[in-house]
C-alpha positions in Angstrom: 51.2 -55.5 -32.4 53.5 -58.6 -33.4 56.7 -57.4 -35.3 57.9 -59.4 -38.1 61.3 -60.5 -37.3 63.9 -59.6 -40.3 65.8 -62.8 -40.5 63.1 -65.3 -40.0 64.7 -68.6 -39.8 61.7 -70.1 -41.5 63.2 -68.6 -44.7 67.0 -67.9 -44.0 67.4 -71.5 -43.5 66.0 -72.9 -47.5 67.4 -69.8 -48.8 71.1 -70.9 -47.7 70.5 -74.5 -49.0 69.5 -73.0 -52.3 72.8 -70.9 -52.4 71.2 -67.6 -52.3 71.6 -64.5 -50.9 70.2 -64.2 -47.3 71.1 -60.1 -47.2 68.0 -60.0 -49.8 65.5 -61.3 -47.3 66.4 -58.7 -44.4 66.5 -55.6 -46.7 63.1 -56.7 -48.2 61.6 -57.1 -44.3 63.2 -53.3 -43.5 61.2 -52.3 -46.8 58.1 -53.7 -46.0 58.5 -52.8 -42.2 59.5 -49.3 -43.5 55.9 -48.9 -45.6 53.8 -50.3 -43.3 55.2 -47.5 -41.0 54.7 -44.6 -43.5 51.2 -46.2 -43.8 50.4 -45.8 -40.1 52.1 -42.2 -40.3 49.9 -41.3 -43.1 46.7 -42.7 -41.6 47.4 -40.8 -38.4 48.0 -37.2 -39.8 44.8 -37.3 -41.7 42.9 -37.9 -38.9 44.8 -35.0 -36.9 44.0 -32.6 -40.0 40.3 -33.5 -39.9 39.8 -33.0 -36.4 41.4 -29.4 -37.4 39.3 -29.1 -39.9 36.4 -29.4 -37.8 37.3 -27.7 -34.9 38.2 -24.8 -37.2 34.7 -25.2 -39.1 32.9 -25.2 -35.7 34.7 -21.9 -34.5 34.0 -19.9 -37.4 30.2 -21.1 -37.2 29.9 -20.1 -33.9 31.8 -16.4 -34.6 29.8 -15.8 -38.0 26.7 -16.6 -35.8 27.6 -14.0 -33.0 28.6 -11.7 -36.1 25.3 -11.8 -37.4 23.6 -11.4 -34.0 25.7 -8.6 -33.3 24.7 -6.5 -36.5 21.1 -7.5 -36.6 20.8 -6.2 -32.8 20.8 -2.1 -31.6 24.0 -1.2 -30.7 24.9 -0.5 -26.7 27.3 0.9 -24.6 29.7 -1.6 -22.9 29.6 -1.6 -19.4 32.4 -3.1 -17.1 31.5 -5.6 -14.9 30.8 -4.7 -11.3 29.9 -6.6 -8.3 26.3 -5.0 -7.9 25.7 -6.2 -11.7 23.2 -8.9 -9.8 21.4 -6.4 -8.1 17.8 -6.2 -9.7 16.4 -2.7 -9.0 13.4 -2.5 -11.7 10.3 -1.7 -9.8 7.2 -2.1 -11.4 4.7 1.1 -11.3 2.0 1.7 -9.4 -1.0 3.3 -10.9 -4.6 4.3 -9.8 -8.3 2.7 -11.0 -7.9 4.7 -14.5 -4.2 3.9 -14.8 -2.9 7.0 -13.8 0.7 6.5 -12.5 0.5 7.1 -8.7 4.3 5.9 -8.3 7.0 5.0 -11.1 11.0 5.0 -11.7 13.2 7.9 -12.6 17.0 7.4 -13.6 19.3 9.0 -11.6 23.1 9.0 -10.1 24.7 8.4 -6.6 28.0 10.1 -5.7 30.7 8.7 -4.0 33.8 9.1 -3.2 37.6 7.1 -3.3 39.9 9.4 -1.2 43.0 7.3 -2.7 42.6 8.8 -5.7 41.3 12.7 -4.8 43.8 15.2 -6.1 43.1 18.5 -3.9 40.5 16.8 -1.1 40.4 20.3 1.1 38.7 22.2 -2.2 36.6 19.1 -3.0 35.7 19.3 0.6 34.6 22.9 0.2 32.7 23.0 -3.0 30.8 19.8 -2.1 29.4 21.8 1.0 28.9 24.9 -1.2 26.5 22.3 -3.5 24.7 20.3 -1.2 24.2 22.5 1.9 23.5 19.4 4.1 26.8 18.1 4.1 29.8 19.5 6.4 33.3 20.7 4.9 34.5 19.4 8.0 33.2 15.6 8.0 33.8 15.4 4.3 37.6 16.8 4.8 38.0 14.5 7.5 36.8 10.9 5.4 38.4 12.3 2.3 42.2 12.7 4.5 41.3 9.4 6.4 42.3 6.0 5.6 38.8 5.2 3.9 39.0 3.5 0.4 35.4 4.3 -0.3 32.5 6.5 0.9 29.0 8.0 -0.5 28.4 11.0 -0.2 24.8 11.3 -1.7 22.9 8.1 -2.5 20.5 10.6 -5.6 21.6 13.6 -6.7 20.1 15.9 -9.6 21.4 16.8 -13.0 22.1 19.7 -11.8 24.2 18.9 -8.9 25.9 16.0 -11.1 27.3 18.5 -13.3 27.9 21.1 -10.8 30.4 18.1 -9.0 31.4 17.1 -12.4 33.0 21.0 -12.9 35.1 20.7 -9.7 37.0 18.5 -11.9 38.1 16.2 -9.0 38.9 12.7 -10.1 38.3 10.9 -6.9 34.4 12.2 -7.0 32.7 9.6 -9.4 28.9 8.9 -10.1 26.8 5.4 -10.2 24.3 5.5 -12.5 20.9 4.0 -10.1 16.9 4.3 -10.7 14.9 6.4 -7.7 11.5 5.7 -7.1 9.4 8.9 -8.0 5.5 10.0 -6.5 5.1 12.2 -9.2 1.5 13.5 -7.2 3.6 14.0 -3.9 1.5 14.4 -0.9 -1.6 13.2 -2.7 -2.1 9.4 -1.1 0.7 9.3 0.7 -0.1 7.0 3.6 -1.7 4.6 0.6 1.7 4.5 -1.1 3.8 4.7 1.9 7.0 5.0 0.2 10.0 2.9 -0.8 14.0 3.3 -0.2 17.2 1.4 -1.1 17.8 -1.9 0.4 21.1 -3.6 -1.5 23.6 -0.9 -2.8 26.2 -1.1 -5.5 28.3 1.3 -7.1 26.1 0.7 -10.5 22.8 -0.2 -9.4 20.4 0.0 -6.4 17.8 -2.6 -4.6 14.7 -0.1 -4.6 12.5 -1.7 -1.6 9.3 -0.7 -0.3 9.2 0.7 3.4 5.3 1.2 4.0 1.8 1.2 2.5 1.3 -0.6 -0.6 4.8 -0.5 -1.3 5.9 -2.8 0.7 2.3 -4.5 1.2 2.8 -5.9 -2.4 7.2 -5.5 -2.3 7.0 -8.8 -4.0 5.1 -8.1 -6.7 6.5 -4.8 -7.4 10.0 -6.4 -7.6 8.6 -9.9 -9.5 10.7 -10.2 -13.3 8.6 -12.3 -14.0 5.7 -9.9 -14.9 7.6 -8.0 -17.2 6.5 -4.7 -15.5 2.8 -4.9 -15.4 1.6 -1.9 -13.2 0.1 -2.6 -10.0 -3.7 -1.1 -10.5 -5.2 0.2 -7.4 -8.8 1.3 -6.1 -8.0 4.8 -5.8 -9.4 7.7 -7.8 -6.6 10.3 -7.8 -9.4 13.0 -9.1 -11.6 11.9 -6.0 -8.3 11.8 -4.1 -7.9 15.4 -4.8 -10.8 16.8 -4.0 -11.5 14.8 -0.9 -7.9 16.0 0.4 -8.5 19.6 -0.7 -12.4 19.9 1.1 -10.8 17.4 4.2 -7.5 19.7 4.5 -9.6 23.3 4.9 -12.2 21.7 6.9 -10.1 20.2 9.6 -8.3 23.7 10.0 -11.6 25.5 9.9 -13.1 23.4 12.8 -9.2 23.7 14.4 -8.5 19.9 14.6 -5.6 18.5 15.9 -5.8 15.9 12.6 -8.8 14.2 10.4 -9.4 11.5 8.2 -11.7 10.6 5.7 -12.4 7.3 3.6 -14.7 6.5 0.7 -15.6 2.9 -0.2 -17.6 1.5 -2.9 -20.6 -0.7 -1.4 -20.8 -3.2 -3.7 -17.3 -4.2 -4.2 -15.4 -2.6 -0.9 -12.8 -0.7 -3.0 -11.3 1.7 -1.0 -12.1 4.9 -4.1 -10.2 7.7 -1.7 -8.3 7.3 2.3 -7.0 10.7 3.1 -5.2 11.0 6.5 -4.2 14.5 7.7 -1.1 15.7 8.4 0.1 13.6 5.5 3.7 13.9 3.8 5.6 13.4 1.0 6.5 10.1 0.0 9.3 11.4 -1.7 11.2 12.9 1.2 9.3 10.3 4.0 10.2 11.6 7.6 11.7 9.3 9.9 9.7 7.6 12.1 8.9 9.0 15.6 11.0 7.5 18.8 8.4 8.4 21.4 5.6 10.5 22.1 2.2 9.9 20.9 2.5 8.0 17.4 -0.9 10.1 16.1 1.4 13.1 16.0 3.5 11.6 13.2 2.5 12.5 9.7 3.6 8.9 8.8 0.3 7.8 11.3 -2.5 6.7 8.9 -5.4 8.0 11.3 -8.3 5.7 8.9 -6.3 2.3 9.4 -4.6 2.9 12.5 -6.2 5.2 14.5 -8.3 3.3 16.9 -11.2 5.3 18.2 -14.4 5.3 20.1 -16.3 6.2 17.3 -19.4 7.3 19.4 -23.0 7.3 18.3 -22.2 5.6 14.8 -22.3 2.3 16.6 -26.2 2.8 17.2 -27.4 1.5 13.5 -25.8 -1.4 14.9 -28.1 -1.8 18.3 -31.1 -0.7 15.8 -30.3 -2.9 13.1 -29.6 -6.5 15.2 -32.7 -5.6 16.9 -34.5 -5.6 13.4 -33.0 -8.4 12.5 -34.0 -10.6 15.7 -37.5 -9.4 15.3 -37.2 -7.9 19.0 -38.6 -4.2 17.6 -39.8 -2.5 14.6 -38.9 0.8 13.5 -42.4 2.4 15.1 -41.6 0.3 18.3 -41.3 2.5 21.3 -38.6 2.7 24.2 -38.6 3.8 27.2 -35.9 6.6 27.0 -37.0 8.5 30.3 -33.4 10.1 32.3 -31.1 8.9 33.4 -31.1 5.3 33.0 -29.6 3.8 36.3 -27.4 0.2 36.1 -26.1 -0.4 39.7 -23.8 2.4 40.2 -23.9 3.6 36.6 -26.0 6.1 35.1 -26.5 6.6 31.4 -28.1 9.5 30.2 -29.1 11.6 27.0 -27.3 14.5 25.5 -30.8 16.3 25.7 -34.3 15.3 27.4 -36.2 13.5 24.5 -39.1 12.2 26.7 -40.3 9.4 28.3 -40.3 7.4 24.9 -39.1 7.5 21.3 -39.4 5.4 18.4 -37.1 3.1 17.3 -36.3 5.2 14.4 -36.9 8.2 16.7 -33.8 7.1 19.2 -31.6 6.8 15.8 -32.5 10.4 14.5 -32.7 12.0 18.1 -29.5 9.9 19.2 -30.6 8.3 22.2 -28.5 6.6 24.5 -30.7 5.7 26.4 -33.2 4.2 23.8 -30.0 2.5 22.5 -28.9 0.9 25.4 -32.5 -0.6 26.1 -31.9 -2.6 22.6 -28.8 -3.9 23.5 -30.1 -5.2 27.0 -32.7 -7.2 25.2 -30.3 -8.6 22.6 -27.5 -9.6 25.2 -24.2 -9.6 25.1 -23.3 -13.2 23.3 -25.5 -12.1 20.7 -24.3 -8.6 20.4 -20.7 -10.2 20.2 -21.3 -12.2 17.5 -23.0 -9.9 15.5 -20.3 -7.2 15.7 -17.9 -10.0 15.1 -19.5 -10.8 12.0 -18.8 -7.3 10.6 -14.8 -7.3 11.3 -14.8 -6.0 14.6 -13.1 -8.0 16.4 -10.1 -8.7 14.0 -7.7 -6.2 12.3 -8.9 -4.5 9.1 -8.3 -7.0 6.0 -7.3 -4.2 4.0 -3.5 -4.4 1.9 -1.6 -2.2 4.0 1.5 -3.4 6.1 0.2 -1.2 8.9 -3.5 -2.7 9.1 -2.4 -6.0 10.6 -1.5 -4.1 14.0 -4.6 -1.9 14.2 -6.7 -4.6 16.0 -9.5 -3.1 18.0 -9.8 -3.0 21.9 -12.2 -4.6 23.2 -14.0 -4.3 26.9 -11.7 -7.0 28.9 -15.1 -8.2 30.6 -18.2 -8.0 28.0 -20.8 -7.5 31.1 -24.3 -6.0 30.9 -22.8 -2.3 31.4 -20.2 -3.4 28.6 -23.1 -4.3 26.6 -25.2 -1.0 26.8 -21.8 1.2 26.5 -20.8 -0.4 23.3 -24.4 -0.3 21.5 -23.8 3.5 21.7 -19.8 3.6 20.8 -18.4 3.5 24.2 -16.1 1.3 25.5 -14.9 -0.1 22.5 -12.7 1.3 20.1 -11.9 0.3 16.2 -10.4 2.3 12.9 -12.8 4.5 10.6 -11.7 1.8 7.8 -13.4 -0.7 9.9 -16.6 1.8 10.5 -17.0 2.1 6.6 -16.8 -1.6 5.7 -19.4 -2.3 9.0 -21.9 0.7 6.8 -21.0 -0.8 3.6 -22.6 -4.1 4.8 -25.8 -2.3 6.8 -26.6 -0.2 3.9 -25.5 -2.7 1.0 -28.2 -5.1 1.5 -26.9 -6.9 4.6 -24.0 -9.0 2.6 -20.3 -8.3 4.4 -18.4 -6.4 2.4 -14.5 -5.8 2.7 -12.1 -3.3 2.0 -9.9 -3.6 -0.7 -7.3 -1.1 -2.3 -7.0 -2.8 -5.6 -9.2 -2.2 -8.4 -12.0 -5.0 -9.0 -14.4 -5.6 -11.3 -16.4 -7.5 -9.1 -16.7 -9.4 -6.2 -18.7 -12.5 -4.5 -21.3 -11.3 -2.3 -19.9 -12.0 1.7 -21.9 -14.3 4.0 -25.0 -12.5 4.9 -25.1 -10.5 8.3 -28.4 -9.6 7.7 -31.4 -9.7 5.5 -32.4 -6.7 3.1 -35.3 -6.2 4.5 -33.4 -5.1 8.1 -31.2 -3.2 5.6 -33.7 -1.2 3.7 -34.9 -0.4 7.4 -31.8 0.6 8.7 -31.0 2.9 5.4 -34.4 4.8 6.2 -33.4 5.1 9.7 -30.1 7.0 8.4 -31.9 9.1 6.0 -34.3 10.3 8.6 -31.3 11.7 10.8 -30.1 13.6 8.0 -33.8 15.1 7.2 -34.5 15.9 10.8 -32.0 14.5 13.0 -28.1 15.4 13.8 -27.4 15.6 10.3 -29.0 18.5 9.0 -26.3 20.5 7.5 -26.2 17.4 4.8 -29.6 18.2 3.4 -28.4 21.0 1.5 -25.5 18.6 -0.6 -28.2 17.9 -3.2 -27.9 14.3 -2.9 -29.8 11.9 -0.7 -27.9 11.0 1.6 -28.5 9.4 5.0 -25.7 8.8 8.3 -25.2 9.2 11.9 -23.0 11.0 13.6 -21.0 10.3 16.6 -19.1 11.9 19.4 -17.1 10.5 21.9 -14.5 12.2 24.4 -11.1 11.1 23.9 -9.5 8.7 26.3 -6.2 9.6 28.7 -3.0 8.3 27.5 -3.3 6.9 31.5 -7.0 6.6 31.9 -9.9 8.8 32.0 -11.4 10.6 29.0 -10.9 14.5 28.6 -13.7 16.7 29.0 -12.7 19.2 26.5 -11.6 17.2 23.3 -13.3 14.6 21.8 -13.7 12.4 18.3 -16.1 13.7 15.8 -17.2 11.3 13.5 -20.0 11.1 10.4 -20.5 8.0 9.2 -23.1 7.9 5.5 -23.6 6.6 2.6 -25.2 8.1 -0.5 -27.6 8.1 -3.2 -29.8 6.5 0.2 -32.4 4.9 -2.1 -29.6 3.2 -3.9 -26.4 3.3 -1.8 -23.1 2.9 -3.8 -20.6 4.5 -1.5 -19.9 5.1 2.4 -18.0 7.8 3.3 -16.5 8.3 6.9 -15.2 11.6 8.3 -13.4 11.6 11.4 -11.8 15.1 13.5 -9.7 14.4 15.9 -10.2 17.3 18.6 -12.5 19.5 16.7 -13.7 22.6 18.0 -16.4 25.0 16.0 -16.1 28.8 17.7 -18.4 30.4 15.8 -20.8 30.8 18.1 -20.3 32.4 22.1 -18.9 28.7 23.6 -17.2 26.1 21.6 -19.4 23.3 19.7 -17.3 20.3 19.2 -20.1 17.8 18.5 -19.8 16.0 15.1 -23.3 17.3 13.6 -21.6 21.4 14.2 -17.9 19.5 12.9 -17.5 16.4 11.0 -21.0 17.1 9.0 -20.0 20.0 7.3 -16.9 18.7 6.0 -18.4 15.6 4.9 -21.3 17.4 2.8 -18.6 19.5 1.1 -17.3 16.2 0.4 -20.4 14.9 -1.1 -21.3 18.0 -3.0 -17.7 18.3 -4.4 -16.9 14.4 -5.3 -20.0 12.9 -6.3 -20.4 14.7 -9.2 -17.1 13.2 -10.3 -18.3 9.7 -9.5 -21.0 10.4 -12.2 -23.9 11.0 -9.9 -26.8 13.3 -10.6 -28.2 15.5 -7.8 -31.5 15.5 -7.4 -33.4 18.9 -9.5 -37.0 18.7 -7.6 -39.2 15.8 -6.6 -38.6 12.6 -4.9 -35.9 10.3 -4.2 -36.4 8.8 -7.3 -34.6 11.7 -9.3 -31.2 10.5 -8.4 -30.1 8.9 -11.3 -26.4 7.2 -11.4 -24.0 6.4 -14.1 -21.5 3.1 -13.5 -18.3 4.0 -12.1 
């Protein structure tokens, strides 16, 4: 800005030659200087007082707007901020096929502890002990009289026990408030669930995790905000689950089994409707897992997914049915099944004499090893490998549990000719009853693979064809003629037409061998036969019937029985009719 000087000479100079007063000229540029000044003063403070104004109109605004969200909204409790305010611990539910809650949350508190701030530690010490009888008066004195700042000394606690700790009246004891994850069925699918515990920790809030099964199969989902708590629906029936358990439970301690396991799996779809694996346990108190030892004898071991077995005589619908399929036999094709069948220094031989020859059919019902092995010579073993291959055999079991992935079945190290006649008839190879039941599924099912799956479905694409339903209707007969009048028997009286084979092997040496008194009993069927909708596999681990004068630990005196109790309790529940009088044709089915 260019000041105006206050004795310009442009006019002081005239003005003198004029006679007049010079003092005027000043005064009047101090005037004027003077207004312009007030001018600019003015100006400025009314711009100052607008942006006031504004500022003081925008805070109100935003305060009348918070006002009016605050009393259009349900009033909470303030909480103070905390560190574990980021922790996320809703967990979505878990429910079965007719949304039955399987697993959910239940609100609950922690206890801990800040010594610095404990009053009389030696009688909080005391009546802690007195309350929860796992802790020690003498560890608990010790951390509450140490230099510790902070301890827990129960991670969930009951109402109960909250107020029972609240009437010591101890100020260093305090409680977080934290959700729990609750299996409100307990023992009832256990090994399905697996179980959850706490992963991050705060004082406020807890990480709930899953440690096992399904849990921590689909952790991700469970734990996902983003689906605003939709339930995660499995394939289980907990009704089914029930029985199955109850009937599986008495029947392995009635045929004194070390354990036993049973699955049942739709055929068309491969959902998984009921895996019970015995011992079991409660999800809600979950054992630790073994150190050593044998991991079967855990209660945490699922014995359907990863119990690998020899599962015997099941594997000879296999022989039977490739053979169909390659056009080498028909079912009235006979085999020489004269004893004992010699291979070099090997010698196979029959559980009874059956002969010099047996049908086709005849060496399924009658269980012939020998009849078997004949088969699998004339297919050969790149054929027989591929074919088994193309049921799952060879690769882990496909089904959502974290523990299926390491259940891979063992297979011989050199596939040779004796490797080939061994494995037609369950021998030399082991794999999981899961994987037995999805193999039936596709033999029975109209020779389409079929997977298992533990999540409800409404329907699936068929799987690449193994083989045609012509070899499958064969191979169905074939089953159903060892219940009428094979090792089956005691399943003709279930009321349902049902067809299987059973299977024994003798169980291996943990360093080689197999034992000659304990063995795996295993019945593999499906049922209604003339229009199969579910498999079901029982497996008893180290049955032993003693009924009669000497033991009887084969699976048509073990696993049969239980499974026809099964049947005969369960498929009613499933909506299937038994059949009153008359042919196959009675069985009538309603969609499940």
């Amino acid at each position: 800005m260019i000041r105006t000087p206050l004795r310009p000479l442009a006019r002081i100079l005239p003005a003198r030659l004029r006679g007049e007063n010079t003092d005027r000229i000043e005064a009047d540029n101090i005037r004027q200087r003077h207004e312009e000044m007030r001018d600019r003063a003015r100006a400025r403070a009314e711009s100052r007082l607008l942006f006031v104004a504004v500022l003081f109109l925008a805070g109100f605004s935003v305060i009348g707007a918070r006002m009016t969200v605050l009393a259009s909204s349900e009033a909470v409790e303030p909480q103070a901020s905390a560190s574990s305010a980021s922790i996320v611990a809703q967990r979505a539910n878990i429910v079965d096929r007719n949304g039955r809650v399987l697993a959910t949350n239940l609100i609950t508190n922690s206890l801990y502890a800040q010594p610095k701030l404990m009053v009389e530690p030696e009688r909080a010490a005391k009546e802690l002990a007195a309350i929860f009888p796992g802790l020690k008066e003498e560890r608990l004195l010790k951390d509450f009289t140490g230099a510790r700042k902070f301890l827990w000394v129960k991670k969930k606690i009951s109402p109960e026990q909250m107020q029972a700790v609240h009437d010591i009246g101890e100020p260093g004891l305090l409680f977080g408030p934290r959700e729990m994850r609750l299996y409100p069925n307990g023992r009832l699918a256990a090994h399905v669930l697996g179980g959850a515990s706490f992963g991050r920790e705060g004082v406020h809030s807890a990480e709930v995790i899953g440690t096992a099964g399904v849990e921590k199969a689909f952790d991700d989902f469970l734990r996902d905000p983003a689906l605003e708590g939709a339930p995660l629906r499995l394939s289980i029936d907990m009704t089914i689950q029930s029985a199955m358990r109850r009937v599986l439970d008495g029947g392995m301690k009635l045929m004194n089994a070390k354990g036993a396991t049973a699955v049942l799996m739709k055929v068309d779809t491969g959902e998984v409707v009921s895996m019970v694996s015995l011992p079991d346990f409660d999800p809600n108190t979950r054992p630790r897992d073994l150190i050593e030892g044998d991991p079967s004898d855990s209660p945490l071991f699922n014995r359907a997914v990863q119990g690998v077995y020899e599962l015997g005589s099941t594997f000879k619908i296999f022989a039977a049915a490739q053979a169909l399929e390659l056009k080498l036999v028909n079912p009235t094709t006979m085999l020489d099944t004269k004893g004992p069948m010699r291979w070099g220094r090997y010698k196979i031989r029959d559980f009874s004499n059956y002969g010099d020859t047996l049908s086709v059919t005849d060496v399924i019902v009658k269980s012939s090893n020998i009849g078997t092995a004949r088969m699998a010579l004339n297919i050969g073993a790149k054929r027989q490998k591929e074919f088994l291959g193309s049921m799952g055999f060879f690769e882990p079991s496909p089904v959502e549990l974290v523990e299926a992935p390491g259940a891979k079945p063992l297979l011989p190290k050199k596939w040779s000719d004796i490797s080939t006649m061994t494995v037609s008839y369950g021998h030399g190879m082991a794999a999981s009853p899961l994987h037995l039941a999805s193999a039936y599924a596709t033999v029975v099912g109209g020779g389409t693979l079929v997977k298992p799956t533990l999540l409800k479905v409404d329907s699936v694409k068929p799987g690449p064809r193994v083989m045609s339903e012509q070899t499958s209707r064969q191979a169905r007969e074939m089953l159903h003629q060892v219940v009428e009048r094979g090792t089956a028997s005691f399943m003709k009286g279930t009321g349902y037409m049902v067809g299987g084979k059973t299977g024994t092997a003798d169980k291996p040496k943990p360093r080689g061998g197999y034992h000659k008194d304990k063995v795996i009993a295993t019945f593999a069927s499906a049922f209604p036969m003339n229009d199969p909708q579910y498999v079901l596999i029982v497996t008893l681990d180290e049955p032993s019937e003693n009924s009669g004068k000497k033991p009887r630990r084969t699976a048509g005196w073990t696993a049969v029985p239980v499974a026809a109790e099964i049947v005969k309790r369960t498929a009613p529940l499933l909506g299937l009719r038994p059949i009153e009088s008359g042919p196959a044709t009675g069985v009538t089915t309603v969609k499940y």
